[in-house]
N, C-alpha and C positions, 0 to 999 in steps of 0.2 A: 508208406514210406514217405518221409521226409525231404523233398526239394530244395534243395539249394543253392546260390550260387556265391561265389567270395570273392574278396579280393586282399591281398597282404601287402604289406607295407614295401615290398618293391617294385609293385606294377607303378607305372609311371601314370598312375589316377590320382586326381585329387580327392580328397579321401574325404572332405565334405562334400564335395559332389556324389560321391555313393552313398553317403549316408542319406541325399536327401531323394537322389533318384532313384537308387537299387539296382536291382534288377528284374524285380518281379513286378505286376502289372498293379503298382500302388502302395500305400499303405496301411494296414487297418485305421477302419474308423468307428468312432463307439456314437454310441445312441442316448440324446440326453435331452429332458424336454427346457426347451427356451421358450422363451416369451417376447416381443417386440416393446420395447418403448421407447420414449423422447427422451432428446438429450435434455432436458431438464430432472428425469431422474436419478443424471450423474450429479453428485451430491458434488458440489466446487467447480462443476466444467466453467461458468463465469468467470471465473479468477484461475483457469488456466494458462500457463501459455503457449497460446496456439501458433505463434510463429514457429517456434520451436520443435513444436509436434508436425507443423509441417513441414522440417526440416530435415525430422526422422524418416518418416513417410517419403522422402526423395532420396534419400539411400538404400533403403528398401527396394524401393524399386528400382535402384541401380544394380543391386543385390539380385535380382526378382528375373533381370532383364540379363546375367548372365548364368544362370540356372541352363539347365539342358532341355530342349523344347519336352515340353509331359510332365515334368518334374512334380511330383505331388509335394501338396505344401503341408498335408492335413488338417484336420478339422473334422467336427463330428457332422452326420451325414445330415440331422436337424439340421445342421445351419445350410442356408439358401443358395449361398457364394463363398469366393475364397480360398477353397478348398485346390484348385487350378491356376496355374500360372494367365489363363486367358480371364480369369473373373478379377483380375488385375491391369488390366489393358489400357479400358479407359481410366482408369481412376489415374493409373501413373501418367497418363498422356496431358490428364487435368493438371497433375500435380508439377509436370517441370511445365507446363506453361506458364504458371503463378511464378513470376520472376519477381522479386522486390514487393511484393503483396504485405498488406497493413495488416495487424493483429485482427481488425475486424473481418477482413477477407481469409483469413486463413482459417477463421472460426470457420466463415461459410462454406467455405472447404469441404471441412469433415463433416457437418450438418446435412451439406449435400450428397456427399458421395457415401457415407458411411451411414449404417441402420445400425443403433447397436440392439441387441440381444441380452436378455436377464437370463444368467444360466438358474434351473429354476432349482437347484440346489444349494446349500450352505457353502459357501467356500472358505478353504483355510490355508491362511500362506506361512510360509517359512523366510528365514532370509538367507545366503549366502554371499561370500566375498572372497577377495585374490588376498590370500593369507603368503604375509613375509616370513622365512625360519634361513637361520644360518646356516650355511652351506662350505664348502670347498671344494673342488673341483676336483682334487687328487684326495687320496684315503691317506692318514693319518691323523694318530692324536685321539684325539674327541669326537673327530669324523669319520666314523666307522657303516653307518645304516648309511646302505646305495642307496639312488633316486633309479630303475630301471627304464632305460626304451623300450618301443615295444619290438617283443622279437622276431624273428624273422616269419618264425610261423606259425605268427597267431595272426589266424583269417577272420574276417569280419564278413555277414552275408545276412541276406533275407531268407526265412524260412516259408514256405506255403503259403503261413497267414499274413506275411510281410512284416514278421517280426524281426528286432535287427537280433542276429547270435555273432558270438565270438568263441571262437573253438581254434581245435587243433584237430588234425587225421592221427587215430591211432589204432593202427590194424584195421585199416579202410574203414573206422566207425569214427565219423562225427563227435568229439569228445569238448567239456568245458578245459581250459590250458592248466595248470599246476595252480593250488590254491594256495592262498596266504601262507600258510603252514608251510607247505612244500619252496615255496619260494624263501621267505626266510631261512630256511635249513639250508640253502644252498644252492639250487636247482640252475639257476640261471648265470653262477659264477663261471667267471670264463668265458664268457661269450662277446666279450667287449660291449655290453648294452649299460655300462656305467654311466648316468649323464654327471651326475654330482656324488654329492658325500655329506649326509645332514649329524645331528648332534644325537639323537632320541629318534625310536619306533615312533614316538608320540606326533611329533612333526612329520613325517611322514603320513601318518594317518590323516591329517589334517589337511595334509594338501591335497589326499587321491581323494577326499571326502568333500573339498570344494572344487577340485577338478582343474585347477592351475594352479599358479602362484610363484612368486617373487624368491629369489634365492639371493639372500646378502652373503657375498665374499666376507673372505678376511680383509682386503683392500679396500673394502666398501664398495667395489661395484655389484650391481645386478647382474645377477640372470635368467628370464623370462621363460616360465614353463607354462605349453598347454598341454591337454590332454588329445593323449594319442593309442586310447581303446582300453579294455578289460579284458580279466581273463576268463569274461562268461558264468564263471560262479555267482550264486543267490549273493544281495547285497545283505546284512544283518547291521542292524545300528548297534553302534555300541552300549550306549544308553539304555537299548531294551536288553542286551546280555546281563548287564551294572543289576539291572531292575528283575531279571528271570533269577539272577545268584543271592539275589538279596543281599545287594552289596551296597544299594543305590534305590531312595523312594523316586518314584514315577514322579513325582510334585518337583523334586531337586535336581533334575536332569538336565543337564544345558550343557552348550560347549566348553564353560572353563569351569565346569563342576568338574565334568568330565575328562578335563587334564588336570586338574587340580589331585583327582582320582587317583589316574594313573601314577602320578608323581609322587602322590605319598605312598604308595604299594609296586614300588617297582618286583619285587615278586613274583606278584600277579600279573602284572601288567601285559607280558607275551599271553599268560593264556586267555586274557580278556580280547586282544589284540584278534588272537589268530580263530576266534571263535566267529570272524567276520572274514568269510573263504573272499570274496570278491578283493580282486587286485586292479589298481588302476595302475598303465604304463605313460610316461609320458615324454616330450621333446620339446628341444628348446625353440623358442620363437621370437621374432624380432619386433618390438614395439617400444614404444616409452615410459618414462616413468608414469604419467602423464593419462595414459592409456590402456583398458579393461584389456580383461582375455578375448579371445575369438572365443563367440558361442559357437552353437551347433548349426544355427541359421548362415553363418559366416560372414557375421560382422562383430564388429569390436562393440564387447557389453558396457551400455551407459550406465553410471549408478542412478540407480532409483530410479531407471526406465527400461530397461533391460529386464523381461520376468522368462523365467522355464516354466514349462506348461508339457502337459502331456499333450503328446500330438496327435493322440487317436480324437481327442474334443476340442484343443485351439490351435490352429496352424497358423504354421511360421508365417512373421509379419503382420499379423493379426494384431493393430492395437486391444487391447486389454484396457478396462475401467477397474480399479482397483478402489474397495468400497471397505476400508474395516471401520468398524466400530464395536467395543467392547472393551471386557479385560484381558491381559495378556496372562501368563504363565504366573507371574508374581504377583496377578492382582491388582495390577495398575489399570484403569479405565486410557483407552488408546483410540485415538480417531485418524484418519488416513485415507486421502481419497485423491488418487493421482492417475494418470494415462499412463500405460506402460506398454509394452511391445514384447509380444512374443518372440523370444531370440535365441532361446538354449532348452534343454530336456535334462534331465536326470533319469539315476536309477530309480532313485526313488521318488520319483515327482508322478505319482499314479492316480487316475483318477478325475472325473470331471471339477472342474472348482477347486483345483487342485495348481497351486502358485508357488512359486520361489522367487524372491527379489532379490537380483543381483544391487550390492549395498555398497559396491565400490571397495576398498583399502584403506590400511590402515589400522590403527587400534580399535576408534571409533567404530567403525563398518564393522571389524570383527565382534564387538563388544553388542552391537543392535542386532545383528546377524544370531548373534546366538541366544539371544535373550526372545524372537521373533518368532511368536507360535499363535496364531489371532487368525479367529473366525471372522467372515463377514460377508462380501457378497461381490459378485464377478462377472461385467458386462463385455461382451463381445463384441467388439466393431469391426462387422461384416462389411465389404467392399460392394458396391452395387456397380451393376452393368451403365447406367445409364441416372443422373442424377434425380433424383427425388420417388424413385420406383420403390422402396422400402416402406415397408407394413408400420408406419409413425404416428401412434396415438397423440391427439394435438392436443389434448388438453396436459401431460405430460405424465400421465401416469398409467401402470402396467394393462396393456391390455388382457381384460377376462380376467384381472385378478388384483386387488386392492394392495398398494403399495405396502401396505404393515406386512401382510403374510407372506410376499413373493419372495424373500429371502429364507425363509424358511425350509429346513434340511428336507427333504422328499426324500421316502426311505419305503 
């Protein structure tokens, strides 16, 4: 039998706080081998900017510091530290000392306090963004496809292995909520959980697929949506449906092939649609124009510092070395090598070496975001108890293992 416990969206919990604390004693954590090395292995650390990086790192742990005492942050069990809101202590107590600190102290900063880790597997990122679609707030016309909240009860909870579920009770059994399909047909009409009123299924799909996003009036104003849970169903990309029907090669898949797709075959378009059961529900939220979505970690996503990570391997807060090098999807040669901070999860973000880049808004962002499918390599920066106590090969390269092979996939 199956343990559980939940909570719905009208207990007066803040519902990132349960996401990060639970209820059950932890998170899962997966098992992946790393490797220590120098920060001269991050390929650009000289030419970063490290004031800035430690700018993030003291929100963080403003973030870090009001968490619920135990709060699991995850990380895989390999890694040394981090993984606990206490393996954050000194480093945060280093970091708001540093008041007005020079680019060259801030370097020493992270040098001192942070070890990073070679995950010793291939890693391969994706991009996402806070995608804009026209909207209206009341139904008519053209705006026909709801924006749903989420409903009253649909519970969210940790299972045994401290996995997060999202269900419903039906007939005392633990059920996933009404899937795509069924919601479409109608399921949840009447219930007043209308937020908006967009133009196209199509847009729709785009937003519970990035997991917020901007809503332009007819007036021109904004209205800011995050995400506010699933209905528990298998996520299926649409892309592999396009590629299973043979409607779509594997090689042509991208986000505006695949509205490009949908638009020329409106037709098809619902049964493509609804062959992806997973429903995202969401609510409105107050921020600028100015300013990312809340992740899951609960702060507002930086572009092009801001990564989702699977948190069974890099937990929240965890700066991230972000290493590609290669060709991307079209065959273009792509190099890329920045600090990013672990700060949100996806459904589909599974996997050690397994990245998402939040890319910011806009055309642009939507445009690199979907074009962004690049292998490369993915360093850890582990928080240390006390400054210079990390495993730091001085001469700057991998220890037990020559820098050409340690990005190499291990299978």
């Amino acid at each position: 039998m199956i343990r559980r416990c939940f909570s719905s969206a009208g207990l007066m919990v803040a519902p990132l706080m349960l996401a990060l604390a639970g209820c059950m004693p932890g998170v899962p954590t997966g098992k992946v081998g790393v490797t220590p090395v120098g920060f001269s292995y991050l390929s650009g650390w000289d030419h970063e900017d490290h004031t800035a990086l430690l700018g993030m790192v003291k929100l963080e742990c403003q973030r870090i510091a009001h968490l619920p005492e135990g709060a699991p942050l995850g990380g895989a069990s390999t890694l040394p530290y981090g993984r606990q809101m206490k393996d954050w202590q000194n480093v945060c107590a280093a970091a708001s000392a540093m008041q007005g600190s020079s680019a060259t102290q801030a370097r020493q900063f992270f040098e001192s306090w942070f070890q990073p880790y070679l995950i010793n597997q291939q890693a391969f990122y994706t991009g996402y963004y806070d995608p804009e679609v026209s909207a209206s707030l009341t139904q008519g016309g053209e705006y026909q496809i709801p924006v749903y909240g989420r409903p009253k009860d649909l519970l969210r909870g940790r299972n045994e292995k401290g996995e997060l579920e999202y269900g419903h009770w039906v007939n005392s059994v633990f059920r996933p909520y009404d899937d795509r399909a069924t919601i479409d047909g109608g399921s949840l009409q009447g219930k007043g959980l209308e937020i908006a009123w967009l133009k196209s299924p199509v847009d729709l799909l785009f937003l519970q697929t990035q997991g917020s996003g901007r809503l332009r009036l007819p007036d021109g104003q904004q209205v800011f949506l995050g995400y506010d849970g699933r209905n528990g169903q298998p996520y299926v990309p649409i892309g592999r449906v396009l590629v299973q029907r043979r409607l779509m090669k594997t090689e042509d898949v991208d986000a505006q092939s695949i509205r490009d797709w949908l638009a020329r075959n409106p037709d098809q378009a619902m049964s493509v649609l609804e062959a992806n059961p997973s429903y995202v529900f969401f609510r409105r939220t107050q921020r600028t124009a100015d300013e990312g979505p809340t992740g899951a970690f609960g702060l507002p996503l930086t572009p092009q510092r801001s990564l989702a990570v699977d948190k069974r391997f890099v937990g929240y807060g965890m700066p991230v070395w972000v290493d590609i090098s290669g060709k991307d999807a079209q065959g273009r040669f792509v190099t890329w090598s920045r600090m990013t901070f672990a700060q949100d999860t996806g459904s589909d973000i599974r996997g050690a070496g397994r990245g998402d880049l939040f890319l910011g808004w806009g055309d642009r962002a939507a445009k690199i975001a979907g074009d962004m499918k690049n292998y490369g390599r993915m360093m850890v920066l582990v928080p240390l108890p006390a400054p210079g106590v990390g495993d730091v090969p001085q001469d700057g390269t991998v220890a037990g293992a020559s820098a050409a092979g340690a990005g190499q996939t291990s299978r």
